[in-house]
C-alpha positions in Angstrom: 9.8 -28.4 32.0 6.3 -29.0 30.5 3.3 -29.8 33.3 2.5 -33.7 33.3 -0.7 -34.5 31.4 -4.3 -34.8 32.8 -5.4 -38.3 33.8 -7.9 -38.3 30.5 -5.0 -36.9 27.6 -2.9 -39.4 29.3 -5.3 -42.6 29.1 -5.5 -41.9 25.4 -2.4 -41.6 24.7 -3.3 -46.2 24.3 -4.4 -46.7 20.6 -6.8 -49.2 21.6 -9.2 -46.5 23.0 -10.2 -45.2 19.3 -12.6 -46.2 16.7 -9.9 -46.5 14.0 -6.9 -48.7 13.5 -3.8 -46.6 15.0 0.1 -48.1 15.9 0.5 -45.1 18.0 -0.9 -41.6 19.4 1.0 -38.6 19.8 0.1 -35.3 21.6 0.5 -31.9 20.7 -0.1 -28.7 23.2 -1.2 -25.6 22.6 -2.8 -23.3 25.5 -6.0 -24.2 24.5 -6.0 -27.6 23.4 -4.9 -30.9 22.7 -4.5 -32.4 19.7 -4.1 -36.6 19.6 -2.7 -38.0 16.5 -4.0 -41.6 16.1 -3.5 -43.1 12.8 -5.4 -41.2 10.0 -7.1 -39.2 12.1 -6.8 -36.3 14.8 -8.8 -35.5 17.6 -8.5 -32.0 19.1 -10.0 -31.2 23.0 -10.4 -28.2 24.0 -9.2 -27.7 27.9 -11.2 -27.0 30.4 -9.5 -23.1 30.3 -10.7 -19.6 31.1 -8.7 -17.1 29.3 -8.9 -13.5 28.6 -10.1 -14.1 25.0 -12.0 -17.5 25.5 -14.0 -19.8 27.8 -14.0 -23.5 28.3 -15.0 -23.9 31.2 -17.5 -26.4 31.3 -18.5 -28.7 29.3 -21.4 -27.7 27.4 -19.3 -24.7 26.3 -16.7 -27.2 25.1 -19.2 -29.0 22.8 -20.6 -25.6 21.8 -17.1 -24.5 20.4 -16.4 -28.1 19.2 -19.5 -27.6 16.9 -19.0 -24.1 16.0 -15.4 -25.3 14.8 -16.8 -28.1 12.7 -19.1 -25.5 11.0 -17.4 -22.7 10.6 -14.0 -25.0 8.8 -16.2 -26.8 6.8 -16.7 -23.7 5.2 -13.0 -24.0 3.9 -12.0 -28.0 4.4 -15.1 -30.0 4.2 -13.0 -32.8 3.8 -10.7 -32.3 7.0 -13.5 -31.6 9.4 -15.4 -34.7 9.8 -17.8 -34.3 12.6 -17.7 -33.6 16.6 -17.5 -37.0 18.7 -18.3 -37.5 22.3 -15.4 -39.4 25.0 -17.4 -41.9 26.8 -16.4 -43.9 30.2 -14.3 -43.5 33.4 -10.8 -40.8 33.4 -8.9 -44.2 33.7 -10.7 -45.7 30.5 -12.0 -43.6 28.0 -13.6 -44.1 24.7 -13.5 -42.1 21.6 -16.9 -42.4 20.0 -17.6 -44.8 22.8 -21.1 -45.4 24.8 -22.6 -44.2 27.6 -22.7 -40.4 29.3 -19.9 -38.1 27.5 -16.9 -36.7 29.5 -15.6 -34.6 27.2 -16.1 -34.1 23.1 -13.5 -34.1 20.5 -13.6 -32.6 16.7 -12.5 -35.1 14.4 -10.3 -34.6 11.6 -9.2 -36.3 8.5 -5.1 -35.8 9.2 -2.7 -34.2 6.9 1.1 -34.4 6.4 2.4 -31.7 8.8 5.3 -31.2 6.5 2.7 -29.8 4.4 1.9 -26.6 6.5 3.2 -23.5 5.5 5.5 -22.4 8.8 6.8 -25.8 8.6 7.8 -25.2 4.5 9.0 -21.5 5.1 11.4 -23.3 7.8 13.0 -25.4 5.4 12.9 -22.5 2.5 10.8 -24.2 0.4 7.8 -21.5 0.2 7.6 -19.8 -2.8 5.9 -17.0 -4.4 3.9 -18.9 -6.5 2.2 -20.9 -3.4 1.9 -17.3 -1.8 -0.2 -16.1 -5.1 -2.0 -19.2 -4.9 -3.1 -18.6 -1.3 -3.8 -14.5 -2.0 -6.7 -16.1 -4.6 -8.1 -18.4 -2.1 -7.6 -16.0 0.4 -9.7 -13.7 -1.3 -12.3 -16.0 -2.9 -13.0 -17.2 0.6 -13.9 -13.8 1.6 -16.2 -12.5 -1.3 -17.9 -15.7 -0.3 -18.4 -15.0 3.5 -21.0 -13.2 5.4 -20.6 -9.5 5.9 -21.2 -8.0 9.2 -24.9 -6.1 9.0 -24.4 -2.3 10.3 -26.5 -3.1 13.1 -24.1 -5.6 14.6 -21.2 -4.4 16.6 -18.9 -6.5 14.4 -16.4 -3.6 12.9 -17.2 -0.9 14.9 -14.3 1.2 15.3 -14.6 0.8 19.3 -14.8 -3.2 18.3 -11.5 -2.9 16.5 -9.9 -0.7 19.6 -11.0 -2.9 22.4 -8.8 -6.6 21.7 -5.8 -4.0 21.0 -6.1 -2.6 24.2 -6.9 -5.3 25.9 -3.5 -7.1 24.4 -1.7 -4.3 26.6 -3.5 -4.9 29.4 -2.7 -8.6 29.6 1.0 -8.3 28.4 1.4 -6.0 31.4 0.5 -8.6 33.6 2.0 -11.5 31.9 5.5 -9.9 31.0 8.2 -9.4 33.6 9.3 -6.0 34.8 11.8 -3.8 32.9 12.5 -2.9 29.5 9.5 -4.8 27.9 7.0 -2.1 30.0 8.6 0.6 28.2 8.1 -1.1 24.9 4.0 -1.8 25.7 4.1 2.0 26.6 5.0 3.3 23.6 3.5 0.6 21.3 -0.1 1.3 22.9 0.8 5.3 22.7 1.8 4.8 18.6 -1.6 2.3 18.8 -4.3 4.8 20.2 -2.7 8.1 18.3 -3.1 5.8 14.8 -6.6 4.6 16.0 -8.0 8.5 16.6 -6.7 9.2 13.0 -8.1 5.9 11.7 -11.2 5.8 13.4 -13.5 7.4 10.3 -11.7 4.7 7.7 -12.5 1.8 10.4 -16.1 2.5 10.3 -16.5 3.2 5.9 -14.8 0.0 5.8 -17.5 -1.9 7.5 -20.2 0.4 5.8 -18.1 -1.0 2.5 -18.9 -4.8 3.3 -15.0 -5.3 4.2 -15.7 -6.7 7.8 -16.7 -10.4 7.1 -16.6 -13.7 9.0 -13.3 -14.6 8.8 -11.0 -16.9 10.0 -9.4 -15.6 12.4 -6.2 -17.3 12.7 -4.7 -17.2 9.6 -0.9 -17.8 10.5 1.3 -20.1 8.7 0.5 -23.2 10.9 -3.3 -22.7 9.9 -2.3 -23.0 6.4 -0.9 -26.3 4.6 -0.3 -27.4 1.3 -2.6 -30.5 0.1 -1.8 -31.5 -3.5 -0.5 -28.5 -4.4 -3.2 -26.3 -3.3 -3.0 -24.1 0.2 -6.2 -25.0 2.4 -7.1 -23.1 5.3 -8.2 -24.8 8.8 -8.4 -24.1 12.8 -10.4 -21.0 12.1 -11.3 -19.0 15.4 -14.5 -20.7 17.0 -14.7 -19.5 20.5 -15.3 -15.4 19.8 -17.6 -13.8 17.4 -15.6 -10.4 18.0 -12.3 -12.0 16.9 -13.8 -13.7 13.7 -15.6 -10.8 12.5 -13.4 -8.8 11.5 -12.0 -6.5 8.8 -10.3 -8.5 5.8 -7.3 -6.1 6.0 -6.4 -7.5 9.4 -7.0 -11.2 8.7 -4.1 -11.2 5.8 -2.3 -8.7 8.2 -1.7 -11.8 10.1 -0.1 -14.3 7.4 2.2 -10.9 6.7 3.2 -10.8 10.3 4.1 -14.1 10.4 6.1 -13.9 7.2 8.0 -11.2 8.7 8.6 -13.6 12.1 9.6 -16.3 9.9 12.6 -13.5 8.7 11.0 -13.9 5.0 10.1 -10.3 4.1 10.1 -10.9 0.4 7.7 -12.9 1.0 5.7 -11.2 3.1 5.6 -8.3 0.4 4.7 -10.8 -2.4 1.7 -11.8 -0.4 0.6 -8.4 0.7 0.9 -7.3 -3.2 -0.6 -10.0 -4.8 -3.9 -9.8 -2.2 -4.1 -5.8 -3.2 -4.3 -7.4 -6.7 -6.6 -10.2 -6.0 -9.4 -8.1 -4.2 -8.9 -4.6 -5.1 -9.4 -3.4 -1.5 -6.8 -0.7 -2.1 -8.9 1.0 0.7 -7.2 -1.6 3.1 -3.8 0.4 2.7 -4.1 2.8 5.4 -5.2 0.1 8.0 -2.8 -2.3 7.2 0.4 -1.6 9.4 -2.6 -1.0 12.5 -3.5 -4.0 11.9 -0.2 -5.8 11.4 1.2 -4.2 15.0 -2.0 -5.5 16.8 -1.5 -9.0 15.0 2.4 -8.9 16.3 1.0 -7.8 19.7 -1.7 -11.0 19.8 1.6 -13.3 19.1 3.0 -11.5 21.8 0.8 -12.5 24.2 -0.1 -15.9 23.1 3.6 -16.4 23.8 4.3 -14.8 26.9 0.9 -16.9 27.7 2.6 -19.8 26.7 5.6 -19.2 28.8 4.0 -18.5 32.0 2.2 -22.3 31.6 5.6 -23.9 30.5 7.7 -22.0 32.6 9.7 -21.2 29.7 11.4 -17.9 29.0 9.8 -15.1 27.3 12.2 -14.6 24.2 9.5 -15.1 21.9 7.3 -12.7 23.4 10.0 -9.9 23.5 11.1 -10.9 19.8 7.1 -10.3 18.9 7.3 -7.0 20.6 10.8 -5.7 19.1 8.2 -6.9 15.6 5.8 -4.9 16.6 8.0 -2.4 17.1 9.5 -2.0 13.8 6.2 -1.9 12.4 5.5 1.1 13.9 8.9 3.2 12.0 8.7 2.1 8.7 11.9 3.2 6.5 12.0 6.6 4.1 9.6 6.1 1.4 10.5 5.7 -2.3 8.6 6.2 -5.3 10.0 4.0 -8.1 8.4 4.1 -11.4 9.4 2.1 -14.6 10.2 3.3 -18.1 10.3 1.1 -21.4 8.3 -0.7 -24.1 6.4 -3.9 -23.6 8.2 -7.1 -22.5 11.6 -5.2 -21.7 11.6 -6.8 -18.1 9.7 -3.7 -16.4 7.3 -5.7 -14.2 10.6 -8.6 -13.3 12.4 -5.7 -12.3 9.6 -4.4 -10.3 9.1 -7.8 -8.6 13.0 -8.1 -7.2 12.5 -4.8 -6.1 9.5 -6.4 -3.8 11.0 -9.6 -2.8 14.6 -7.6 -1.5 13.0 -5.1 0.3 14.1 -6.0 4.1 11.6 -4.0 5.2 8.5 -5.3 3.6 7.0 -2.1 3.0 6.5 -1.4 -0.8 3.1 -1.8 -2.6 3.3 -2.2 -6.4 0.6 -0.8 -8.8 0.7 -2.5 -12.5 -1.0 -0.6 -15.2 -1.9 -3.3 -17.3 -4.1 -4.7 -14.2 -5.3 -1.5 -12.9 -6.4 -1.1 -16.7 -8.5 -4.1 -16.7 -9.8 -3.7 -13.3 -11.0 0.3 -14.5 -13.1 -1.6 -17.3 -14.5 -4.4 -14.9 -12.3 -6.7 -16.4 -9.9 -9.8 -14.9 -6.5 -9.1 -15.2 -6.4 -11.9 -17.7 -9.0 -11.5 -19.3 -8.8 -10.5 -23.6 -10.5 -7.0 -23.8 -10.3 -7.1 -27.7 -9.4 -3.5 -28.1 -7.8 -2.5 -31.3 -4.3 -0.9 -31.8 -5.2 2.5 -29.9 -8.6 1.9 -29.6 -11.0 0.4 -26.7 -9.3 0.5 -23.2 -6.1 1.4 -24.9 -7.6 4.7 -26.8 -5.9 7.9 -25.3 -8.7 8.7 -22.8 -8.2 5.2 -21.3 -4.5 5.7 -21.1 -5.3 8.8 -19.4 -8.0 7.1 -17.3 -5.5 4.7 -16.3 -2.5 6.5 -15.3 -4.8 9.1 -13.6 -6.0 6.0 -11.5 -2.1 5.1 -10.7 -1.6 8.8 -9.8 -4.2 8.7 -7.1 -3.5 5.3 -5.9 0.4 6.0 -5.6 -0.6 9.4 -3.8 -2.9 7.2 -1.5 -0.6 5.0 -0.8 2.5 7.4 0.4 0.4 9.4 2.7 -0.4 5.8 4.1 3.6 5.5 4.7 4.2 2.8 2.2 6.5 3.1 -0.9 5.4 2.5 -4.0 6.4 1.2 -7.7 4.5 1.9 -10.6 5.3 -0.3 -12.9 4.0 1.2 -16.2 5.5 2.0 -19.9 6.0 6.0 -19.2 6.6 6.9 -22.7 6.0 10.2 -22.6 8.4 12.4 -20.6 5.2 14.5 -19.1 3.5 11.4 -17.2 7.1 10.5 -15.9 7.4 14.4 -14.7 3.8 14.3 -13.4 5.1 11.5 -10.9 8.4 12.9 -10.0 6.2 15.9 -8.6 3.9 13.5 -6.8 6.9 12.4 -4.8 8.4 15.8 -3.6 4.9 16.6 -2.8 4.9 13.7 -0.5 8.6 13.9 0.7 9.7 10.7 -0.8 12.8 9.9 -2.9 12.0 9.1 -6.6 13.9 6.5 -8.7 13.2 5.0 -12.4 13.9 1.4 -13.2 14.4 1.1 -16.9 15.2 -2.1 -18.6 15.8 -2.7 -22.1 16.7 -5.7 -24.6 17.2 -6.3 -28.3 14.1 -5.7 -30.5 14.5 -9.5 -31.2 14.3 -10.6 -27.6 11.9 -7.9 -26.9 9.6 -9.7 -30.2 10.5 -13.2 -29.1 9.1 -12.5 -25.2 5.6 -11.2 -26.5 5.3 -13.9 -28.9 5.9 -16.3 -25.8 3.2 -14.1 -23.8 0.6 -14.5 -26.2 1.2 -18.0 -26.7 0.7 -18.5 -22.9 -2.3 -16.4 -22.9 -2.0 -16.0 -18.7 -0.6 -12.3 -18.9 -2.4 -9.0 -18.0 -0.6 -7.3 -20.8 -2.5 -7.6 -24.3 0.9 -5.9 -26.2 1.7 -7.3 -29.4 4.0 -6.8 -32.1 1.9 -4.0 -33.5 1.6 -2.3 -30.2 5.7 -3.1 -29.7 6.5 -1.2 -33.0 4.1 1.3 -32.4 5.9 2.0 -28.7 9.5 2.4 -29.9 8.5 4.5 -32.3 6.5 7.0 -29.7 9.2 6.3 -26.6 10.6 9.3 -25.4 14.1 8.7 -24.4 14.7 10.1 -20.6 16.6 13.2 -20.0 20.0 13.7 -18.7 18.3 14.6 -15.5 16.0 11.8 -15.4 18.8 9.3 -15.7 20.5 11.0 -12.6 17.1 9.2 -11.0 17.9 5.6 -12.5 17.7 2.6 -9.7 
């Protein structure tokens, strides 16, 4: 049974206490606020808590944080965060906004269908991967526009990033009960502090590379809703410098672990794939499952938290550990390249292969983006190269699928599988990559659609029309390609998917 409300939460539960018109006000409880729903409006109060990770204590402090959260989510909703307002009068009768010496302070906030936010959608199975692309761009816009940590600051240290993941075992020891879940924390911080030692030099060029920034934070599917068809960020993380500066790789390690919670991996792989795309911070590949264990290992303990204030079980805290756990064994590796002429249905294929892998642990590298990105160009973007000429002469072919070697190499010895999706014409380049994964120990497949010339004319004509694809093929290039194609072997179709 939940704890009875304070004497103030309770008095303003009465509509007649606030500024605005309201019928009714409801109350939502986390375990480190309140939230009061009164008409078009919500108020959030922060408790008068110390935790591990935060400190309310007094009062000051509470206004501090109430103003460092109106700041800092301006940065992201202007429009939601309207302005921090002080809770005037006796316990027994309060007044938002109203005169006289403040009791407490609330941030006030424009409200928001909560049907809108994006655990709530992914509950009812109506988040899809174009919301998910939408939010890897916003995601990633937001965080070539933050500040980046300055070397002198502590902020991204590799002792910085160490210190919360240890300190997660620390408190899960003493919030968990006895048994089985011990052994779990055990091995979890073991697998946690050998990947940290090999980590450790990659931690510290990745703040030297301007990836640790001010982040959010927070960035789980309840801090995410979707507002005329656009996903907006809000509740960033006010109350802890060290948890808001942080690397980018483990803010969107968060909205993948929480993907994976909400027993959508698909989805979870979409978003991790189309941030890679996005930003470009292939460097973030060898973090990313560090990152994604200590975000399962924070949900952890914000449940087990939860429970021990509730007096609820601790399922969700075990089910965040047996997450955290999985993360840690990630399944055999595959290396799955394509094979086939433009607009055969190579990159289509490659994307089922992403959304059904139960596992959520396959990156995808696109030549035709990787192209564009090797010349400074937007995926989009028109390069105006002529038929075998400018970024599609031989050297930039070469340049290209050079770059895909050494990204798909990078990305195995991180532990993830990988598809290239990429023409492969030529038998050589498809052997070249067939050695790459017995190098690495990984199985190797080839995904090769096909369709009727017509179809395969009909689909580019459609692309160009469109003008939104990274692929620049036209008929030309399409008659060119299935005159050069190199049929595979007998042997190479023993490797078909």
């Amino acid at each position: 049974m939940a704890p009875a409300l304070p004497a103030l939460i309770t008095a303003l539960l009465d509509p007649a206490r606030y500024p605005d018109p309201a019928n009714r006000v409801e109350v939502v409880e986390t375990h480190a606020s309140w939230l009061l729903l009164a008409g078009a409006f919500a108020y959030k109060i922060k408790k008068p808590v110390v935790l591990p990770f935060l400190d309310y204590g007094t009062l000051d402090k509470r206004l501090a944080c109430c103003e460092a959260e109106l700041r800092l989510n301006r940065r992201f909703s202007p429009d939601l965060y309207l302005q921090v307002v002080p809770i005037a009068g006796p316990l027994e009768d309060p007044r938002i906004g109203g005169p006289g010496t403040a009791i407490e302070y609330a941030v006030r906030m424009r409200r928001f269908s909560e049907a809108g936010r994006l655990d709530r959608l992914c509950s009812r199975g109506q988040l899809n991967c174009q919301q998910l692309s939408s939010l890897a761009a916003t995601i990633t816009a937001f965080h070539r526009q933050a500040a980046a940590a300055a070397p002198a600051t502590r902020f991204g240290d590799p002792e910085q990033v160490l210190a919360p993941a240890l300190a997660n075992f620390a408190e899960l020891a003493k919030l968990l009960p006895d048994g089985a879940e011990r052994m779990q924390l055990t091995g979890l911080a073991e697998w946690t502090r050998s990947e940290f030692d090999r980590l450790a030099p990659r931690f510290a060029a990745r703040k030297g590379a301007g990836r640790v920034r001010e982040c959010h934070g927070d960035l789980h599917l309840g801090n995410l809703v979707l507002i005329d068809g656009s996903v907006r960020l809000f509740d960033c993380i006010e109350f802890s410098e060290e948890l808001r500066w942080i690397d980018v790789a483990s803010e969107i390690a968060f909205t993948f672990v929480d993907l994976l919670d909400h027993a959508r991996p698909g989805l979870a792989n979409w978003l991790i794939n189309e941030w890679l795309t996005c930003s470009g911070d292939h460097d973030a590949v060898p973090v990313l499952r560090f990152y994604a264990v200590y975000r399962a290992l924070v949900r952890a303990k914000v449940a087990a938290l939860r429970a021990t204030q509730t007096s609820d079980d601790f399922a969700h805290a075990r089910h965040y550990l047996a997450l955290a756990e999985r993360l840690t064994k990630p399944p055999p590796r595959r290396l799955i390249i394509t094979h086939g002429v433009a607009a055969c249905g190579k990159s289509r294929a490659s994307r089922r292969i992403l959304l059904r892998d139960p596992a959520a642990a396959t990156l995808r590298l696109r030549s035709d983006v990787e192209r564009k990105r090797l010349f400074d160009l937007d995926s989009t973007a028109r390069s105006g190269s002529p038929l075998d000429g400018g970024i599609y002469s031989r050297d930039g072919s070469e340049r290209t699928y050079h770059h895909l070697y050494e990204l798909a190499r990078q990305f195995l010895a991180a532990g993830w599988s990988v598809i290239v999706d990429a023409a492969f014409l030529e038998q050589s380049r498809r052997n070249r990559f067939r050695a790459l994964a017995g190098q690495a120990g990984a199985d190797f497949f080839i995904v090769a659609p096909q369709a009727h010339p017509r179809i395969l004319g009909a689909r580019i004509r459609g692309r160009l029309r469109k003008g939104r694809d990274a692929s620049e093929a036209t008929l030309a290039v399409l008659a060119q390609q299935l005159a050069r194609i190199e049929p595979l072997s007998a042997d190479e179709r023993d490797c078909l998917l």
